[in-house]
Structures are given as structure tokens and as C-alpha cells.
C-alpha positions in Angstrom: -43.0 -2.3 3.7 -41.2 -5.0 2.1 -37.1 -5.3 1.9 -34.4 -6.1 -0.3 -33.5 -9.6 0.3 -31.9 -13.4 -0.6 -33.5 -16.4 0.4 -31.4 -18.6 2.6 -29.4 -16.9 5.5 -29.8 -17.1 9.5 -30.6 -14.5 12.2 -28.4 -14.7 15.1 -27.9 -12.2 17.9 -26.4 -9.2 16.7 -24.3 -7.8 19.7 -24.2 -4.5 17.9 -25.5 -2.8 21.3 -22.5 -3.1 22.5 -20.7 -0.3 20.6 -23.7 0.9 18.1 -24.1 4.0 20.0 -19.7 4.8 20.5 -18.9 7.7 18.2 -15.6 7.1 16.6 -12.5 7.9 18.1 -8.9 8.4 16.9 -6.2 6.3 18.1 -2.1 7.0 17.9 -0.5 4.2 18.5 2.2 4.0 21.1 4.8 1.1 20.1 6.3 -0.4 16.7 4.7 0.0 13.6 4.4 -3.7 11.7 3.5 -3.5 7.8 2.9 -7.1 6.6 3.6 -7.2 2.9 0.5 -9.5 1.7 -2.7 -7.8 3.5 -4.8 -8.6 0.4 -5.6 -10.7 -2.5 -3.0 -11.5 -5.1 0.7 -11.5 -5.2 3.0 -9.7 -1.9 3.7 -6.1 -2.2 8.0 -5.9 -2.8 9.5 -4.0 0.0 11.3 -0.6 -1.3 12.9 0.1 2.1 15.6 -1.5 4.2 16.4 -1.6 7.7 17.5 1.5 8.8 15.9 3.8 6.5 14.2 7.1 7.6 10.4 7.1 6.4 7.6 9.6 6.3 4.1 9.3 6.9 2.0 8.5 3.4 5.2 7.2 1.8 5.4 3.8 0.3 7.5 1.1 1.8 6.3 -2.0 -0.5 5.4 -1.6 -4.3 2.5 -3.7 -5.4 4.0 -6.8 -7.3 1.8 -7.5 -10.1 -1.5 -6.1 -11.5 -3.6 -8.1 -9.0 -1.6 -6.7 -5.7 -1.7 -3.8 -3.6 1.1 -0.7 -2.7 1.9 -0.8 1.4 1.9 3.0 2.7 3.3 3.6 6.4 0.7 5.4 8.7 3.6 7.3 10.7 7.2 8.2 10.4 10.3 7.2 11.7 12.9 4.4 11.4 12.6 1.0 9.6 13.9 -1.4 12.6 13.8 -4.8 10.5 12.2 -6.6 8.0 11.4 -10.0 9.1 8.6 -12.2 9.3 5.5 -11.6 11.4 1.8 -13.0 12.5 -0.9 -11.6 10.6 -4.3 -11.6 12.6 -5.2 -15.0 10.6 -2.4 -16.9 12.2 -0.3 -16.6 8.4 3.1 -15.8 9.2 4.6 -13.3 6.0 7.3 -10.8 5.4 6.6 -7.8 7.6 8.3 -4.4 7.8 9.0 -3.2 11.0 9.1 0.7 11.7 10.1 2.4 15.0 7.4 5.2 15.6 9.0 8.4 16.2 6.0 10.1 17.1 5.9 13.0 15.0 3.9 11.6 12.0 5.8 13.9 9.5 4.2 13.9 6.1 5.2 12.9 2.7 5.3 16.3 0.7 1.6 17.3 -0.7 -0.3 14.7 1.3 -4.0 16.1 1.6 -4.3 18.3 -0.6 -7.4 19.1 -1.8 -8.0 17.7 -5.7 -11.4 18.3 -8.0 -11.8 14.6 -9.0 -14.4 16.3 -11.8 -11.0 17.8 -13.5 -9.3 13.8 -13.1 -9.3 11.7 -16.2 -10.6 8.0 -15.6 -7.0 6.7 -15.7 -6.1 9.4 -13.6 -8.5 8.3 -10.8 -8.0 4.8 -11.1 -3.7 5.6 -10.8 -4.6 7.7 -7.6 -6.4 4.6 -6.3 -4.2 2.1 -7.2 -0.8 4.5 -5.9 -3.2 4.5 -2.3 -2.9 1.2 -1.7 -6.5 0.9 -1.3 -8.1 -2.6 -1.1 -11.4 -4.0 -0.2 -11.9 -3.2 3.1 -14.9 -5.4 3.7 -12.7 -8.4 4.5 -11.7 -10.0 0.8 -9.3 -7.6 0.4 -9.4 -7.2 -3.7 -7.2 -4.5 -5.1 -9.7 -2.0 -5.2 -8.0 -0.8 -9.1 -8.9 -3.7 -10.2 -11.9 -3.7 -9.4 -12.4 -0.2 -11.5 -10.7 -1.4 -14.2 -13.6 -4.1 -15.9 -13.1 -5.4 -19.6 -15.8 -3.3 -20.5 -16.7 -0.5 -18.4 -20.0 0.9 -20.6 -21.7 -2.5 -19.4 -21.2 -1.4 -15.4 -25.0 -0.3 -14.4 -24.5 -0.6 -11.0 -21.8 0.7 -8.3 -23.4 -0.6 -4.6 -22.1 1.0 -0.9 -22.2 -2.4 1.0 -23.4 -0.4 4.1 -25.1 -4.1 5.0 -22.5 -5.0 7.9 -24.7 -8.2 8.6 -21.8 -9.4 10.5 -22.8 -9.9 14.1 -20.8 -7.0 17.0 -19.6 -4.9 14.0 -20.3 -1.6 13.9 -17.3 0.3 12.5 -19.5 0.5 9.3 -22.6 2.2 11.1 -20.6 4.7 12.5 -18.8 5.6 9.1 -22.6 6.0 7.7 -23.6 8.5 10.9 -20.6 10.4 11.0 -18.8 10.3 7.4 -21.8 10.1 5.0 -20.5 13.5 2.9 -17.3 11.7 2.3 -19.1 8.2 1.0 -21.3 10.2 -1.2 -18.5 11.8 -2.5 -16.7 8.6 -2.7 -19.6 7.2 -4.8 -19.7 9.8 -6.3 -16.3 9.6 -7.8 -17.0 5.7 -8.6 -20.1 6.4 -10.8 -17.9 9.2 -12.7 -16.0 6.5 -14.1 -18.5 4.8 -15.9 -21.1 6.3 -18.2 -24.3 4.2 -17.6 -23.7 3.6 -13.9 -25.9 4.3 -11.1 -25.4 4.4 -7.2 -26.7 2.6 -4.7 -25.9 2.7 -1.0 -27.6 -0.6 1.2 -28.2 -0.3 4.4 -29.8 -3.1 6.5 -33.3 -2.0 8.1 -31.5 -2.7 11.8 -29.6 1.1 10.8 -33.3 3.3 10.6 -30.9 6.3 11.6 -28.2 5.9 8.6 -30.8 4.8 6.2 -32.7 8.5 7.2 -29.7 10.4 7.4 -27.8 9.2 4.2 -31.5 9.3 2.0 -31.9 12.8 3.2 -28.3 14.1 1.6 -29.3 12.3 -1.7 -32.7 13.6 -2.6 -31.3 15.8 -4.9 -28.8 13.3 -6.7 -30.1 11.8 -9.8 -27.6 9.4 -10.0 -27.5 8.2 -6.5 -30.6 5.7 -4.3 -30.5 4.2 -1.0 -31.6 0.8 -0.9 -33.0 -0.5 2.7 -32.2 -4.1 3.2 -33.9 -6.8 5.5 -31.9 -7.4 8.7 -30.6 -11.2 8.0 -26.8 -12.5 7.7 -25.1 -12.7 5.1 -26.9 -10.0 3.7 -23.8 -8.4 2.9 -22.0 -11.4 1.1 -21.2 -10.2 -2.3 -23.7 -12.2 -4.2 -26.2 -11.8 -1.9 -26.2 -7.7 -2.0 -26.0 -8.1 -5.7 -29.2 -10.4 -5.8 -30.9 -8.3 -3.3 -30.3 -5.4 -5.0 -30.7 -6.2 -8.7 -32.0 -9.4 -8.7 -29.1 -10.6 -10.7 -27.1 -14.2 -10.1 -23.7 -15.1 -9.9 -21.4 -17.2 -9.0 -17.9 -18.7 -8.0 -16.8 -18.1 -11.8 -18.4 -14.7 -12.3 -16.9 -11.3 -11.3 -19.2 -9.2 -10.1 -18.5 -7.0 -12.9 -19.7 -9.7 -15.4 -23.3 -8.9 -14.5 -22.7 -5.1 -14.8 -22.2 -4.5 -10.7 -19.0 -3.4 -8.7 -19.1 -3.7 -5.0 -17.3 -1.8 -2.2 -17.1 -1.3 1.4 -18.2 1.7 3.2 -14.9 2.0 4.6 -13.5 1.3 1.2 -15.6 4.1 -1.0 -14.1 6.7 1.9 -10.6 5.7 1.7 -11.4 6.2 -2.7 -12.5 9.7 -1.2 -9.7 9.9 0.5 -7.0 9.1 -2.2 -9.0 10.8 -4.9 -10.1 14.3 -3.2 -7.5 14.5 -0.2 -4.4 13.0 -1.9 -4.2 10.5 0.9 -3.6 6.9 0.9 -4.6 4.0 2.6 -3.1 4.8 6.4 -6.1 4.3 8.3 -9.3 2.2 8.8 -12.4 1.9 11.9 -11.9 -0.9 13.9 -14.6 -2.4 16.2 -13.2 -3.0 19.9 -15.9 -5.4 21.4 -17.5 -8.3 22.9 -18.5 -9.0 26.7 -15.0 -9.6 27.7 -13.7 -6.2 26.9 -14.5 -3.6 29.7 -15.0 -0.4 27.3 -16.2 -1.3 23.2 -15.1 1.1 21.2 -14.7 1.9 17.4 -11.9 3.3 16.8 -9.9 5.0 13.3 -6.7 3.5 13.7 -3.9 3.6 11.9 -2.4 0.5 9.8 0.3 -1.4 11.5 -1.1 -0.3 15.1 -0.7 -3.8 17.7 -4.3 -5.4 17.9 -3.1 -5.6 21.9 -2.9 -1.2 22.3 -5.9 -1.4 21.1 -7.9 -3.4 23.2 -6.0 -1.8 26.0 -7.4 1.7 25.0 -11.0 0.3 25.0 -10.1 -0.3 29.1 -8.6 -3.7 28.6 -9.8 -7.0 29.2 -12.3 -8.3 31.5 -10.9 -11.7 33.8 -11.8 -14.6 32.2 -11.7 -14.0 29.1 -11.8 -17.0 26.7 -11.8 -16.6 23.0 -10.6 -13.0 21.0 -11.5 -13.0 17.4 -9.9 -11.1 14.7 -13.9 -9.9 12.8 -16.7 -10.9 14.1 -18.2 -14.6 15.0 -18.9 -15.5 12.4 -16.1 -14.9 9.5 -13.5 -14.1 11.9 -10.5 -16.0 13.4 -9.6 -17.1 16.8 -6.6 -15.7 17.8 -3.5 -17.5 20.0 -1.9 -14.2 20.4 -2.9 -10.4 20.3 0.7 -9.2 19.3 -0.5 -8.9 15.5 -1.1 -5.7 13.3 -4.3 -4.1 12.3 -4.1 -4.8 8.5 -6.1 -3.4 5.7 -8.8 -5.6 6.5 -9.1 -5.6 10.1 -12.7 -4.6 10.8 -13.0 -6.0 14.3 -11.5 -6.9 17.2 -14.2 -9.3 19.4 -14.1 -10.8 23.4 -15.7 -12.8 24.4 -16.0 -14.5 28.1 -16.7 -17.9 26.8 -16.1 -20.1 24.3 -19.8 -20.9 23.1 -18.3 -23.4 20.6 -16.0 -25.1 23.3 -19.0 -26.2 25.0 -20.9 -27.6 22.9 -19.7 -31.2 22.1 -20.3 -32.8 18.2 -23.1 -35.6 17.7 -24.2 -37.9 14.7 -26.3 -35.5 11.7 -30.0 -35.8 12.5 -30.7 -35.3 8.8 -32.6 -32.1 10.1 -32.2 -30.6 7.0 -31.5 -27.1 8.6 -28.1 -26.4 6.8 -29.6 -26.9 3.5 -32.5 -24.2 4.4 -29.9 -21.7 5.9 -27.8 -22.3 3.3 -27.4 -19.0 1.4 -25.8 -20.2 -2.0 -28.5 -22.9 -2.1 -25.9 -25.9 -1.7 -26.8 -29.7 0.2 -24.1 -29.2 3.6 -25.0 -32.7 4.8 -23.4 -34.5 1.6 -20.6 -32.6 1.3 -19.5 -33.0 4.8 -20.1 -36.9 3.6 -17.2 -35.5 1.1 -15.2 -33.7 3.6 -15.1 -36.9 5.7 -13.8 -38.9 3.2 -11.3 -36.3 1.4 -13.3 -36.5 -2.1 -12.3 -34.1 -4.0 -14.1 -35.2 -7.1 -17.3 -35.9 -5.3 -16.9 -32.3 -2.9 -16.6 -30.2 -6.7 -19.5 -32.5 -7.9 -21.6 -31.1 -5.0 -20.8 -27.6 -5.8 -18.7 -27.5 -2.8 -16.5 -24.4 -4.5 -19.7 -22.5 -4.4 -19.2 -22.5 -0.5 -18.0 -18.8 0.6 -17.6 -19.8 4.3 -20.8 -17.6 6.0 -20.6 -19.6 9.0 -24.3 -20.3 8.5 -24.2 -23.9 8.2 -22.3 -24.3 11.0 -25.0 -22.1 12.9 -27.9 -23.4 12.5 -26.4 -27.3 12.8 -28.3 -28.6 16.1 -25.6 -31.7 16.0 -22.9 -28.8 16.1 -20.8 -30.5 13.2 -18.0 -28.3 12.7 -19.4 -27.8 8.7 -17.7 -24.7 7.8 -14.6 -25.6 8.9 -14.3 -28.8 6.8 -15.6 -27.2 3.9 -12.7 -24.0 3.9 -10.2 -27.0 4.0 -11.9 -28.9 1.6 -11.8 -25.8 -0.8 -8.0 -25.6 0.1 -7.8 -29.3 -1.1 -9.5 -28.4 -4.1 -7.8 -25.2 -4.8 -4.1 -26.9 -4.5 -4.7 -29.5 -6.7 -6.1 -27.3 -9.3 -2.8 -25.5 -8.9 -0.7 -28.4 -9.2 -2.7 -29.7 -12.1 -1.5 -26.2 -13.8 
């Protein structure tokens, strides 16, 4: 049997063993509540709280500040204790709001009740979406209303469940699939109701046999709705990729997925749609991944936003001496982290520990000209020449090379036998780029 694919890509270990077979657990957090006020693409959410102010769980302490930006809900309730700035699991320090716990997680008025999305108008689902706070929870963090809201929504054919999770040690997205797959279906469901020629498609990488059998069997008898079984391989679940894989359909740094009639979203994402749509409740919660060899129990956890990264690897029994690296993700995409006294975010998907520092010991040498960057390369780009760019800070020669086509996989970087740090120069290089294009105007 052959599977949906992309050419390019790289197959490292997966370290999904780890916590593949940890059924989800709910976490309450123990200490202060820390709402940073950019946790996704676009402009900061405005603060509508002050120090001091009583909240409730499901209100909204930050209004979204443009069309491209995102409402902040608190998870609990209790006292704002300050506004101030705080360390976001990246290392960006932004505008955080600070809430003392009290424990007792006292609801806004009407949160969960039950609503019959089929009754909803389109703007009427897209408002309850966009007044959730929900965002991609995949990692790019794209107003999710946005998203639903294309120029022209009769030429949207395809709505895809990125159920990929190529990313190595995550399994938050697995579990979701084994143990929510009535609330993604609905949540698709609700996404293909917006748009009259659309069709469903959940992908699932063929390392998931289980979730690809359990989620086929509760849509046999939707029309509208397909699963799609992917070959194991990262990035599968990179945007374009999973749109190629799936459709056989191009795109790239310029193009929306929306301009070749797709829309993409999380698993997590489509159930916190289900969530806000069905339930009346907004974005509060998402899985986390607790795991690595350094940590002594992996876990995946549903935890709720603003919860210390630190609790939370304390809950999956702490770390293990020795360890050496902790990344915010996975090893790929994530980020090191110099402290663990940062909140989960909207787009927290992992937490990973390591006992060494594979990187660390590796030490850089002269490009062979091997050539294996180019063949990993997933967006079909020449690595070797524009590091030759990177090195030299050439802008104009770095653009000429399709440099902005680079998403940052990691891939590269990978497969490089010389262990040139490539995807590292290119995401500054694409900083370069992006700031001058900004100051041009």
C-alpha cells in the first residue's frame, strides 16, 4: 500500500515510545497564573484588566488588537497580582498578566453550555471562534478566525485535521486522536459547515495504525468526511507538505493556504473549535507532552494556559540528574530553554529532556559538498549556497536563492555530516531579510 507523501524530508528517531502509550491526564496548577499578551501571530492582545481586579475562569483579560490577533482568556479565577513583563518559552520577553490562583476556578456565567452549531449562522461560528481566543495550536499560532474567514469561501475544497505530528517525542496529538476523536469530528465537522464545496480530511501518519483504525471507523458513514494515511517521514506535517501530500497542490512563501482552496488546522486546534462552538468554551486548555530521557515519568498532560512549564515537569516525577538541555517542542522546531520559569502558552505542545546535549558534542567542520541538505531539503532549496549567503550577510544574494522559502524544519541541519549549524543561520538570515523589508516600508 502506497502513502501520501512529499519528496524531500529526513527520518530520525522518533522518541514517541516514551509517552505514546500515557493516556491523558488533567493537571491544576498549583502557583501563579502568567497570561503573556502576544502568544500568536499578529499584533498583542490589549489588556482589559488591572492589578488588583477579581477575575473568573473563561473571562477575557486581553482583547485581541487588530483583525490578525488573538482574545487572552484566563484558565482559573482569582486576583490579577501585576502586569509586567515576562519570559515566554522562546526566550521573548512581552507584557504578561499575572493572576494569583485562588483555587476555586469559578466560572464566567454560561460557560459550557451545550450549543447546536447546525442552528449557528457562518458569522455566528466564526464570532464564537474568534471571542475563544483560539489560535493555531500546531506551533504557528495564526488566529484561527482568520483563517475561516478566506476572500472567497466557495473556492475552499479542502479543510485537513493535521493529525501528522511528524515532530519527533510528541505525542500530545496521538492521544487527542485515541481519546477525543468524537470531539475532532465534530470539530471538523463544524469547519466543513462553513463552506459549501468543502470536504474533510483527517491525516494521520502510518506510525499511528491505531488512530488511523479508530478515527476511519467513526467516519464510514460521513459523506463529507476521509482519513488520509500518510508515510511516516518529517516534516510531514509542515503546512505545505500536508497540503501536497494530500492534494497534490503547491504553494509557497506568498500563497495562503487558502489560495489553493485548503485550510489547515491542528488536532488540538479543531477540538478547542469544538470546544468554543458546541461547549461555549474558550481557549483555557491545551495537551502538553512532558518527555525526553531526562525526565523520570513522560506524561501528556491537558493543562491549563498560564500553568509554569517547571509544575509541570515536576508532576511528570521531576527531573532525572544530569540533565542537560530542556526544550520548549520537540528537537527539532523547538527552543532550548535557559530557564523553566515560563508559561505554557497557546502553542506549547511539548516540554522535552534530555540527558545530553547531542548538538554540544558534535564540533563544526569545512562542507564536504555532500550534497545531503539539498536531498533532505523539503522545499527543494540549495542549503550549501545560502549558508555561502549567511556567511557573508547577503541579503540580496540569500532572497536570490529562495532563502525566504526556508520554513526552519531543522532538516538541513540534520542530515549535515559537517554539523554546520544551517538552520540556525538561515532563521536569522530571514530576520535580516524580514527587517529590511520592514524598514524599506
Amino acid at each position: 500500500m502506497s502513502f501520501a507523501t512529499f519528496r524531500g524530508g529526513v527520518h530520525p528517531d522518533d522518541g514517541k515510545s516514551y509517552s505514546k502509550d500515557k493516556p491523558i491526564q488533567s493537571y491544576l496548577p498549583k502557583g501563579e497564573m502568567v497570561y503573556p499578551v502576544s502568544q500568536h501571530i499578529g499584533a498583542p492582545a490589549k489588556p482589559v484588566v488591572k492589578k488588583n481586579d477579581t477575575v473568573l475562569m473563561g473571562q477575557i483579560i486581553a482583547e485581541a488588537g487588530g483583525f490578525v490577533s488573538s482574545n487572552i482568556i484566563s484558565s482559573v479565577s482569582g486576583k490579577v497580582k501585576t502586569i509586567e513583563n515576562r519570559m515566554l518559552p522562546n526566550g521573548a520577553i512581552v507584557n504578561s498578566i499575572v493572576i494569583e490562583n485562588d483555587g476555586l476556578y469559578t466560572p464566567v456565567e454560561g460557560l459550557g453550555t451545550k450549543r447546536d452549531y447546525t442552528q449557528m449562522s457562518r458569522q455566528e461560528i466564526i464570532e464564537a471562534v474568534k471571542d475563544a481566543g483560539i489560535v493555531g495550536l500546531g506551533g504557528a499560532g495564526f488566529p484561527t478566525h482568520v483563517k475561516l474567514s478566506p476572500k472567497d469561501p466557495n473556492k475552499i475544497d479542502y479543510i485537513i485535521v493535521n493529525g501528522a505530528e511528524c515532530e519527533p517525542y510528541l505525542t500530545s496529538d496521538y492521544r487527542a486522536l485515541l481519546e477525543m476523536p468524537e470531539k475532532i469530528i465534530e470539530g471538523l465537522k463544524i469547519m466543513v459547515s462553513l463552506y459549501d464545496n468543502a470536504q474533510g480530511v483527517i491525516a494521520i501518519e502510518n506510525n499511528k495504525p491505531d488512530a488511523i483504525e479508530k478515527v476511519s471507523s467513526l467516519v464510514a458513514n460521513e459523506p463529507k468526511i476521509k482519513v488520509v494515511p500518510l508515510k511516516t517521514k518529517y516534516p510531514q506535517g509542515a503546512e505545505r507538505n500536508l497540503i501536497y501530500a494530500v492534494t497534490g497542490r503547491t504553494l509557497h512563501s506568498k500563497l495562503l493556504p487558502a489560495d489553493v482552496g485548503c485550510i489547515v488546522d491542528n488536532v488540538d486546534t479543531v477540538v478547542a473549535i469544538q470546544m468554543a462552538v458546541a461547549e461555549t468554551t474558550p481557549l483555557m486548555r491545551r495537551i502538553v507532552t512532558v518527555t525526553g530521557d531526562g525526565v523520570n515519568d513522560p506524561c501528556n498532560f491537558e493543562v491549563k494556559t498560564g500553568t509554569c512549564f517547571e509544575e509541570l515537569i515536576e508532576a511528570a516525577g521531576g527531573m532525572k540528574e544530569g540533565v542537560e538541555k530542556v526544550i520548549a517542542g520537540g528537537p527539532m522546531m523547538g527552543f532550548a530553554m535557559s530557564s523553566l520559569k515560563v508559561p505554557v502558552v497557546k502553542t506549547s505542545s511539548a516540554i522535552t529532556v534530555f540527558t545530553h546535549d547531542e548538538v554540544a558534542e558534535y564540533e563544526e567542520t569545512p562542507c564536504i559538498r555532500c550534497g545531503k541538505c539539498v536531498e533532505a531539503c523539503p522545499s527543494h532549496l540549495v542549503p550549501v549556497k545560502m549558508m555561502q549567503a549567511a556567511e557573508k550577510v547577503d541579503l540580496k544574494y540569500f532572497e536570490a536563492l529562495n532563502g525566504m522559502e526556508c520554513y526552519e524544519c531543522g532538516c538541513c541541519t540534520f542530515t549535515c555530516p559537517a554539523r554546520r549549524p544551517l538552520t540556525q543561520a538561515f532563521k536569522q538570515m530571514r530576520q535580516a531579510v524580514m527587517a529590511e523589508r520592514r524598514k524599506k516600508a
